[in-house]
N, CA, C and O of each residue as an XYZ file, in Angstrom:
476
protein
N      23.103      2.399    -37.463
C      22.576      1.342    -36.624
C      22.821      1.653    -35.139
O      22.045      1.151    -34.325
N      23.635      2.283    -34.793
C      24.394      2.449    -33.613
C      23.487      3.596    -32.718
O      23.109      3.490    -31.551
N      23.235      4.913    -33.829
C      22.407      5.696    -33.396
C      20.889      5.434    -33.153
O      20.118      6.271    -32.684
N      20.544      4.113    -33.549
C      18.851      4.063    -33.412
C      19.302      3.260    -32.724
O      18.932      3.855    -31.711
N      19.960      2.107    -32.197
C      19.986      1.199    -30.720
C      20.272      1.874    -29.877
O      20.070      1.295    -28.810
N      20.842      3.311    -29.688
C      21.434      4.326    -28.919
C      19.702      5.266    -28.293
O      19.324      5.402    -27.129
N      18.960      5.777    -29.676
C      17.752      6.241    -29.169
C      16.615      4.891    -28.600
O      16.079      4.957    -27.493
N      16.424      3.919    -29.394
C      15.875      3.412    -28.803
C      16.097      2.932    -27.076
O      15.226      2.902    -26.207
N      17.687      2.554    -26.937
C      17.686      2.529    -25.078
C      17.175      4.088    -24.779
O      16.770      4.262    -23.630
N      17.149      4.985    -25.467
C      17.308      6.250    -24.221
C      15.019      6.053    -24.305
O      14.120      6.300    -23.501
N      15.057      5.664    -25.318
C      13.325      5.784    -25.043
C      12.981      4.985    -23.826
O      12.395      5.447    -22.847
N      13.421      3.660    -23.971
C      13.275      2.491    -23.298
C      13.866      2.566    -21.491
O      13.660      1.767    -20.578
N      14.534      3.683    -21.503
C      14.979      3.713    -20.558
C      14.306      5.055    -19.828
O      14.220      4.946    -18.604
N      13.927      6.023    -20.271
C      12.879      6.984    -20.441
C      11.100      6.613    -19.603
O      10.294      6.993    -18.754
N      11.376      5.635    -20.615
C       9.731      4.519    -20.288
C      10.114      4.061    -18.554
O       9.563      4.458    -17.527
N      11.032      3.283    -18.689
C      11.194      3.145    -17.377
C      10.948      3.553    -15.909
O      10.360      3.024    -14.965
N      11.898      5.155    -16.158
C      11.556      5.880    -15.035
C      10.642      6.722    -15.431
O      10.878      7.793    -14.871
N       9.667      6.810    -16.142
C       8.179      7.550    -16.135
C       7.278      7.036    -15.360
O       6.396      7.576    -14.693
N       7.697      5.459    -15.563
C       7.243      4.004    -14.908
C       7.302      4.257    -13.774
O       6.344      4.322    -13.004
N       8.812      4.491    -13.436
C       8.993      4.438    -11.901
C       8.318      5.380    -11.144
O       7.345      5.017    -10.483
N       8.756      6.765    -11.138
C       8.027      7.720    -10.874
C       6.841      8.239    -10.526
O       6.501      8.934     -9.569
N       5.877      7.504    -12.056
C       4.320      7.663    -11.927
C       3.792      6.871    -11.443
O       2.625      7.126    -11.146
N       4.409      5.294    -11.043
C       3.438      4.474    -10.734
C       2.805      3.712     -9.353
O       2.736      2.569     -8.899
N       2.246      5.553     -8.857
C       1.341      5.150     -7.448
C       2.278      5.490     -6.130
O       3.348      6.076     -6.295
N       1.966      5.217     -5.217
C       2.269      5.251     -3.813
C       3.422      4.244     -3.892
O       3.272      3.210     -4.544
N       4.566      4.508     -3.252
C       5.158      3.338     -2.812
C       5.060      2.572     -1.498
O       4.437      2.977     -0.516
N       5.805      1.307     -1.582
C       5.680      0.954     -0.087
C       6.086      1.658      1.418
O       5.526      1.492      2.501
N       7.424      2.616      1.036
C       6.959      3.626      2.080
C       6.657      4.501      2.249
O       7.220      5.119      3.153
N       5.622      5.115      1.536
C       4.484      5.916      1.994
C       3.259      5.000      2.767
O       2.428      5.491      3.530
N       3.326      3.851      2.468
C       2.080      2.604      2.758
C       2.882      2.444      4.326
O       2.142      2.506      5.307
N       4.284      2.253      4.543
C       4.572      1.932      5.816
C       4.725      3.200      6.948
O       4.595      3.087      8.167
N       5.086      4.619      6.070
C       4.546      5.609      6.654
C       3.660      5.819      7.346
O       3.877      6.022      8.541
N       2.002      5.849      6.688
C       1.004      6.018      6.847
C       0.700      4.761      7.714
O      -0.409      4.715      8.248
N       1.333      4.023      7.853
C       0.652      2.505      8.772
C       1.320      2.663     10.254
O       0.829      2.062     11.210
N       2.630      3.623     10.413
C       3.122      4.177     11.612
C       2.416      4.947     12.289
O       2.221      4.869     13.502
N       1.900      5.902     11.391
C       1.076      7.252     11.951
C      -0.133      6.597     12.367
O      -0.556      7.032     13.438
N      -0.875      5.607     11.802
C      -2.006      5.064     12.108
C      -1.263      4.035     13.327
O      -1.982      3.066     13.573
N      -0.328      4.058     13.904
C      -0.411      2.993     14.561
C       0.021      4.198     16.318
O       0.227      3.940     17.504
N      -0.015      4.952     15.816
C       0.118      6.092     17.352
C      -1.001      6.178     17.792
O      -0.788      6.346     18.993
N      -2.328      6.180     17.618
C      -3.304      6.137     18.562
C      -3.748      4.984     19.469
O      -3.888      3.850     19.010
N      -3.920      5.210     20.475
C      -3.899      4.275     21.661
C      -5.011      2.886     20.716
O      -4.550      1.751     20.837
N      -5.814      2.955     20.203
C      -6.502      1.662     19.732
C      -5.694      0.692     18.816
O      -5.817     -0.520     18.642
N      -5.069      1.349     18.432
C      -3.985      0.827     17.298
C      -2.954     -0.017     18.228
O      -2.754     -1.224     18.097
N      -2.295      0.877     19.252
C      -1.071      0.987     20.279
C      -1.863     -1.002     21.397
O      -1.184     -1.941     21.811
N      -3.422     -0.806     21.463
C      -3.787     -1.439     22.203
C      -4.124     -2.691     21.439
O      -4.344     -3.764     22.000
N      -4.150     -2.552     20.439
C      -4.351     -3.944     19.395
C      -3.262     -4.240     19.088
O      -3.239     -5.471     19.065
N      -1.977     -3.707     18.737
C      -0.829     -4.098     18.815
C      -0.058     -5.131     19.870
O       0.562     -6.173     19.658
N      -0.363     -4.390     21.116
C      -0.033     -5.286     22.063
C      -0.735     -6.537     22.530
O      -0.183     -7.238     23.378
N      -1.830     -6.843     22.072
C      -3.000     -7.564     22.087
C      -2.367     -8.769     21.025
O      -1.926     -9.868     21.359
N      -2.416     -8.497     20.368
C      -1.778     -9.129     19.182
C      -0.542     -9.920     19.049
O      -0.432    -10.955     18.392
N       0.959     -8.966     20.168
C       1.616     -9.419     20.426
C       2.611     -9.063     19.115
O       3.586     -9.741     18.793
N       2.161     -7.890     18.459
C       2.663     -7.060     17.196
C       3.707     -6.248     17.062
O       3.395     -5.279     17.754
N       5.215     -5.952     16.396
C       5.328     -4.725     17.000
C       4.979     -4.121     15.588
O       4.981     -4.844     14.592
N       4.668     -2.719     15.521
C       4.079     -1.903     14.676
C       4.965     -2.160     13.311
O       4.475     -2.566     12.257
N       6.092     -1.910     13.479
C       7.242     -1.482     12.218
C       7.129     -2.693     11.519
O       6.779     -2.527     10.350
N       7.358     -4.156     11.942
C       6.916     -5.545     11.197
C       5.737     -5.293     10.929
O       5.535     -5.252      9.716
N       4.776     -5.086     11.620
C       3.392     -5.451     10.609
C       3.007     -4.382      9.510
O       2.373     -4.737      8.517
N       3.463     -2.850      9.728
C       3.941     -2.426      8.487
C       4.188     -2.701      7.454
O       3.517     -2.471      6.448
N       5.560     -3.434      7.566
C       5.963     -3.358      6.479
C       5.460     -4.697      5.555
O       5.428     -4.882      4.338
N       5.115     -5.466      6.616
C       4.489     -6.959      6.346
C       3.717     -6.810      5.377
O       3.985     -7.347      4.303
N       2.092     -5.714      5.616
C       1.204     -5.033      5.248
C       1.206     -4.852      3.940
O       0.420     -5.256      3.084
N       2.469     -3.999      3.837
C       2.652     -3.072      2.743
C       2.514     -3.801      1.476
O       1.866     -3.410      0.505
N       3.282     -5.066      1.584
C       3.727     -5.752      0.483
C       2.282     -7.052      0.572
O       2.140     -7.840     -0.363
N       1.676     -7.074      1.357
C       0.317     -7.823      1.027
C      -0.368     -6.956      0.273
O      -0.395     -7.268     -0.918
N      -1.238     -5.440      0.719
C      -1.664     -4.981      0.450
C      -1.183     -4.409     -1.325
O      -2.139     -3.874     -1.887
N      -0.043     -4.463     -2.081
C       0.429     -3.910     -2.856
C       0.418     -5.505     -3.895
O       0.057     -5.363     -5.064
N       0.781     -6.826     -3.459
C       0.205     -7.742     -4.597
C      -1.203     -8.131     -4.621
O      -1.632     -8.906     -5.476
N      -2.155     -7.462     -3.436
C      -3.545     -8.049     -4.075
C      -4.466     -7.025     -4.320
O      -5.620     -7.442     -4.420
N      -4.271     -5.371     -4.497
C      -5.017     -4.295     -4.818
C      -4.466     -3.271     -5.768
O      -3.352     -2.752     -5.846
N      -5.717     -3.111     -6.564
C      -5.219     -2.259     -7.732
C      -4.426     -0.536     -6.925
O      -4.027     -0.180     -5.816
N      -4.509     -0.165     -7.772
C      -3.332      1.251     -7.566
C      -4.692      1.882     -6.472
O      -4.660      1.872     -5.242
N      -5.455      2.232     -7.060
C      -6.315      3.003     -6.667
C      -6.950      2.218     -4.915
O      -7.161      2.862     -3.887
N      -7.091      0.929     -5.078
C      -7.239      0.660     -3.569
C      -6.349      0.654     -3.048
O      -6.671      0.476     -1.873
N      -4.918      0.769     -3.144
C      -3.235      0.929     -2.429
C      -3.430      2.464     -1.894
O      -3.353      2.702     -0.689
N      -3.645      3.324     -2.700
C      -3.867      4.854     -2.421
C      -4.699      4.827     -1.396
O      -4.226      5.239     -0.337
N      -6.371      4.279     -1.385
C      -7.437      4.942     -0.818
C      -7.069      4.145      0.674
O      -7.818      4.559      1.559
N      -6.176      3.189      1.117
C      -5.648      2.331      2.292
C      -4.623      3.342      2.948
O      -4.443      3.567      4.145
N      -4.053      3.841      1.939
C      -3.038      5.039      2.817
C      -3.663      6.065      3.121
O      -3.476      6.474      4.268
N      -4.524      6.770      2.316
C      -4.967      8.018      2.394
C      -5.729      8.127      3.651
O      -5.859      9.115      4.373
N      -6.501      6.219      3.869
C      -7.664      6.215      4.947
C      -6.739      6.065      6.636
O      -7.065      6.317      7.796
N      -5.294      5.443      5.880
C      -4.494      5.374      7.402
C      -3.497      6.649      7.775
O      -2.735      6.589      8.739
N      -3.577      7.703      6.988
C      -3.201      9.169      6.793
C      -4.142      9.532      7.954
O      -3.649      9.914      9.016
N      -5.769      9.408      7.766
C      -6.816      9.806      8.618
C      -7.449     11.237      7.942
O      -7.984     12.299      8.258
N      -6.915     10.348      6.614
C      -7.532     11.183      5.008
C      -8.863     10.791      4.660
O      -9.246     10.738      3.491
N      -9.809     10.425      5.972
C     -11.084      9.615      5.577
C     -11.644     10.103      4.140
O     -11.522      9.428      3.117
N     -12.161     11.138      4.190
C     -12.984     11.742      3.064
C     -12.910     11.776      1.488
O     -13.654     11.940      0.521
N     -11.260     11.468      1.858
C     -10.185     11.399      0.494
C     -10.327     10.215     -0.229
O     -10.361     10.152     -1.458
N     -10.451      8.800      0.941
C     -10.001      7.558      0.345
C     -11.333      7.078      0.218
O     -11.505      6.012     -0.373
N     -12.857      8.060      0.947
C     -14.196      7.012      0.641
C     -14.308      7.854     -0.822
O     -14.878      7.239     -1.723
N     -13.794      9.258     -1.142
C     -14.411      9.818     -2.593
C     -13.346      8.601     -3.644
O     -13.941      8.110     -4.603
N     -12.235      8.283     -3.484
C     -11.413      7.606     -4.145
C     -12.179      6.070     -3.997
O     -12.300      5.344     -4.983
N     -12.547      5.779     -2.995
C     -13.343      4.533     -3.269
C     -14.600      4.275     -4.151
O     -14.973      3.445     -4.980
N     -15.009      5.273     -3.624
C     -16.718      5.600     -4.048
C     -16.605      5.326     -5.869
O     -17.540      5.101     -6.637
N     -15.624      5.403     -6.081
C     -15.100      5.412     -7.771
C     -14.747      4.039     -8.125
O     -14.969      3.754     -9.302
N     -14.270      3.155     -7.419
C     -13.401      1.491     -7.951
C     -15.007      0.860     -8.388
O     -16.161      1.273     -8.501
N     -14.195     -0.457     -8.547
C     -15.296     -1.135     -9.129
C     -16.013     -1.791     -7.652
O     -15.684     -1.476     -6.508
N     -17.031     -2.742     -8.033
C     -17.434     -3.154     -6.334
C     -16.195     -4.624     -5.959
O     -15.836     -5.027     -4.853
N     -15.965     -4.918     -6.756
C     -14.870     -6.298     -6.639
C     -13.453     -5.236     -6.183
O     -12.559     -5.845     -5.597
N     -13.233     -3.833     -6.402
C     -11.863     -3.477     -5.875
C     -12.107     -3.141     -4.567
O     -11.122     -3.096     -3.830
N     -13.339     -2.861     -4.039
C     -13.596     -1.983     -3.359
C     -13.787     -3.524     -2.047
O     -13.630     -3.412     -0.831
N     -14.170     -4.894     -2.838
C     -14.083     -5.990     -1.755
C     -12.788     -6.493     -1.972
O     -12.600     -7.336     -1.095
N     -12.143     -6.432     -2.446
C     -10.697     -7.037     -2.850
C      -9.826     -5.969     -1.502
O      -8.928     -6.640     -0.994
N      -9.916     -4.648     -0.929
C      -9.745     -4.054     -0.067
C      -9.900     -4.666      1.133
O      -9.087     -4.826      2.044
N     -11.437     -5.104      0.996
C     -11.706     -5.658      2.838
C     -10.792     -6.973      2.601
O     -10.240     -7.395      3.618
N     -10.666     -7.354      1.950
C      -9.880     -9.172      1.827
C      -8.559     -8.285      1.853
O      -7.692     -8.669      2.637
N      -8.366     -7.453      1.300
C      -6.599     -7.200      2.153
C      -6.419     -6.666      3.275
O      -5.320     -6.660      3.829
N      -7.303     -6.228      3.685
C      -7.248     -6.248      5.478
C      -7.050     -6.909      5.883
O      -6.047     -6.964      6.594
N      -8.127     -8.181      5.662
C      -8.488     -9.169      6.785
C      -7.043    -10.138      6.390
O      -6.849    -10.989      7.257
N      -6.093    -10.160      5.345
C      -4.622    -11.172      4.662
C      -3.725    -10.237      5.633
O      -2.769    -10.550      6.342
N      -4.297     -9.090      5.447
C      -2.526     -8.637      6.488
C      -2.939     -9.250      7.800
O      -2.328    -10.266      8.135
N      -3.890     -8.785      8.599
C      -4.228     -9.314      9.880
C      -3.714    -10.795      9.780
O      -2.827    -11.133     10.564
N      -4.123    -11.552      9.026
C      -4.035    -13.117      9.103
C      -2.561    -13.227      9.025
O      -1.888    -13.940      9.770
N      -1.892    -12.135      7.644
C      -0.429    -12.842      7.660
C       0.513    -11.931      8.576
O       1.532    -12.574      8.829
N       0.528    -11.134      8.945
C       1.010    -10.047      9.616
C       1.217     -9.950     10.787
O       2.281     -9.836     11.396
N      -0.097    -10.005     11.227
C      -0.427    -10.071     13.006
C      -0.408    -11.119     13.236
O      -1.372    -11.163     14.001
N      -0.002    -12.221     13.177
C      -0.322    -13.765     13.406
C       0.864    -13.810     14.466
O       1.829    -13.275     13.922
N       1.119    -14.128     15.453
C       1.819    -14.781     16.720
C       2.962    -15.746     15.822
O       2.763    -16.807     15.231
N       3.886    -15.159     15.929
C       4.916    -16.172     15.670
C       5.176    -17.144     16.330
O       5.157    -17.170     17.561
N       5.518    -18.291     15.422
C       5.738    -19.609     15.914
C       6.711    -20.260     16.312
O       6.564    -21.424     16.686
């Protein structure tokens, strides 16, 4: 008995970090890629416009963008703020048309929750 509750945790625990490992981009690669996108002066100039600083709306971002888009629109958002254009429209060009609008609606939620002027 001891030895099959013994293999079963090592499966179960196995499952886990295969889980962990395989599953997608994390949030900082998403806050990575949202730094690097935030060094060009349009970025730099909407920031201040905004009244933003980069590293909060990052990370703000990250975690909007990661509860309302499947794996594959989380990827093609980094890849496109990498300035991986080509990467994330062939990776788009593939979702369904609801992932591919479920994307523009997580833009426009980080902007709303992210960039919003604190109160």
């Amino acid at each position: 008995m001891a030895k099959k509750l013994r293999n079963t945790l090592c499966l179960v625990t196995t499952a886990a970090l295969f889980t962990a490992c395989s599953g997608g981009p994390s949030d900082t690669e998403f806050v990575e890629a949202c730094l690097k996108e935030g060094q060009s002066a349009a970025s730099q100039l909407l920031d201040k416009e905004l009244g933003v600083t980069r590293d909060a709306f990052c990370k703000c971002g990250a975690g909007v963008a990661k509860s309302s888009l499947s794996g594959d629109g989380y990827k093609a958002m980094i890849l496109d703020m990498e300035g991986k254009s080509e990467e994330a429209r062939t990776l788009t060009s593939k979702m369904s048309e609801s992932d591919q609008q479920a994307m523009l609606q997580a833009a426009a939620a980080m902007i709303e929750k992210c960039a919003a002027p604190e109160k």
